[in-house]
C-alpha positions in Angstrom: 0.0 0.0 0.0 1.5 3.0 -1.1 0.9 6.1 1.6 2.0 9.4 -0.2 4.5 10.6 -2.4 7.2 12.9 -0.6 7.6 15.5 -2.7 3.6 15.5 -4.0 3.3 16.6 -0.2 6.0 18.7 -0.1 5.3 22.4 1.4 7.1 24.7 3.8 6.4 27.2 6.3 8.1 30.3 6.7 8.2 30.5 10.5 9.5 26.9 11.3 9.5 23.2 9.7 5.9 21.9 8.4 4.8 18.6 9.4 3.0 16.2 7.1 1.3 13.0 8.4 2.0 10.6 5.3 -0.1 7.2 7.0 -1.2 5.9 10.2 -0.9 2.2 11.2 -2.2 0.2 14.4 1.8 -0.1 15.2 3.3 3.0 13.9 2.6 6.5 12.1 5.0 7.9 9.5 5.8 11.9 9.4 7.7 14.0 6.8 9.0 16.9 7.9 9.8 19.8 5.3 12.9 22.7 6.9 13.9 26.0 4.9 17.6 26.4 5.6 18.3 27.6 9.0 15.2 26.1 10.8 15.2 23.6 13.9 12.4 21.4 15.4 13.0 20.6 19.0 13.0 19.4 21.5 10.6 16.7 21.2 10.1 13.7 23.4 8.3 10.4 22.3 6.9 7.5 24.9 8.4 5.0 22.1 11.1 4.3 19.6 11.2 6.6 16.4 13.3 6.0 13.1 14.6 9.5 11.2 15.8 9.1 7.6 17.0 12.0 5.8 15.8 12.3 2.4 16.9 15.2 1.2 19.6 17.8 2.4 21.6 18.2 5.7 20.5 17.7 9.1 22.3 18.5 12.6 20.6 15.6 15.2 20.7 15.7 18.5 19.5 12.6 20.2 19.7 12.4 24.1 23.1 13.5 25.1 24.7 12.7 21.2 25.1 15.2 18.9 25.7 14.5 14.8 25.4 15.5 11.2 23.7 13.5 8.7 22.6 13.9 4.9 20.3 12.5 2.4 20.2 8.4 3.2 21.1 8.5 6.6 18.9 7.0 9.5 19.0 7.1 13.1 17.1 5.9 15.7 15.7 7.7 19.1 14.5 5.2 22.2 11.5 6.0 23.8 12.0 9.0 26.1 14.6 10.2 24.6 14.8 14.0 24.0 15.2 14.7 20.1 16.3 17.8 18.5 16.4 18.5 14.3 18.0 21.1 12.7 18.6 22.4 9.0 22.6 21.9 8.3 22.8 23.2 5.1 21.8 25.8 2.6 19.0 24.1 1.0 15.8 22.7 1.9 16.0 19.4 4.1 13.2 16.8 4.3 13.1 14.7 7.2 11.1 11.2 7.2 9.9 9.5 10.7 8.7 6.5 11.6 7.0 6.7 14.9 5.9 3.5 17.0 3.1 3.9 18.4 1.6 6.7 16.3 1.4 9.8 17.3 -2.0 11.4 18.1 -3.6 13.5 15.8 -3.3 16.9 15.8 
């Protein structure tokens, strides 16, 4: 099944990152999340694990008490309660996917 197409979705807000719910399962929800250069998201805690993939651009993570860059292709992984922090890296846009288990409630 085939929940959305990244870039159909694709929109940004001028005062911080947009958030796009792309599907909800019964065992996990899946976010994209669309930065301008220069914008952060943070910090954000979830009761349960939560993959990021970068699709497109640069990204400065902050998971717990770890710090890192990543680009387009590279996933990490946040335990539940951890304390997450995303920020635009580079020059250009960055789109961040998540896949959050349990989903998160709509909003």
């Amino acid at each position: 099944m085939k929940l959305a197409n990244i870039d159909a979705v694709r929109e940004y807000k001028v005062n911080g990152p947009n958030r796009v719910e792309l599907g909800r399962g019964r065992h996990f929800g899946c976010l994209a999340y669309f930065f301008k250069a220069g914008q952060r998201l943070g910090p954000q805690r979830r009761d349960a694990d939560t993959l990021l993939y970068i699709v497109r651009g640069r990204a400065r993570i902050r998971i717990a008490t770890q710090e890192d860059d990543g680009r387009a292709g590279d996933v990490f992984m946040a335990g539940g309660g951890d304390e997450v922090w995303v920020g635009n890296a580079g020059r250009d846009e960055m789109i961040l996917l998540t896949v959050v288990a349990p989903p998160p409630p709509c909003s």
